[in-house]
C-alpha positions, 0 to 999 in steps of 0.5 A: 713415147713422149707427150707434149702438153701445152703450158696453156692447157695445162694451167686451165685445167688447174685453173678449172680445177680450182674452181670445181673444188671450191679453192678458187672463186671465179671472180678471183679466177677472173682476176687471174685471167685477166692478169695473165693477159695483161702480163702477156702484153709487156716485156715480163713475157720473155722473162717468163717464157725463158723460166718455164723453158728453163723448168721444163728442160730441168724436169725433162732432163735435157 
């Protein structure tokens, strides 16, 4: 059986994570939030979107 997870989920359960354990504060977990929308808005996006693709396929095995 596969489970399928989405990468969004799972960064915000690190991301809450990290603020739980006092490894992150929030207002540098804001700044992280904010970066990732601002990131999203240019052409880095498919360079990364293609790196975790690639990742994934190398960690799953297909």
């Amino acid at each position: 059986m596969a489970i399928t997870l989405s990468v969004v989920v799972i960064l915000g359960v690190l991301l809450a994570l990290l603020i739980r354990y006092k490894s992150l504060g929030l207002g540098a977990a804001a700044i992280a939030v904010l970066f990732g929308f601002y990131l999203a808005n240019t052409d880095a996006r498919h360079t990364i979107n293609d790196l975790t693709a690639a990742v994934t396929r190398a960690i799953s095995g297909h």
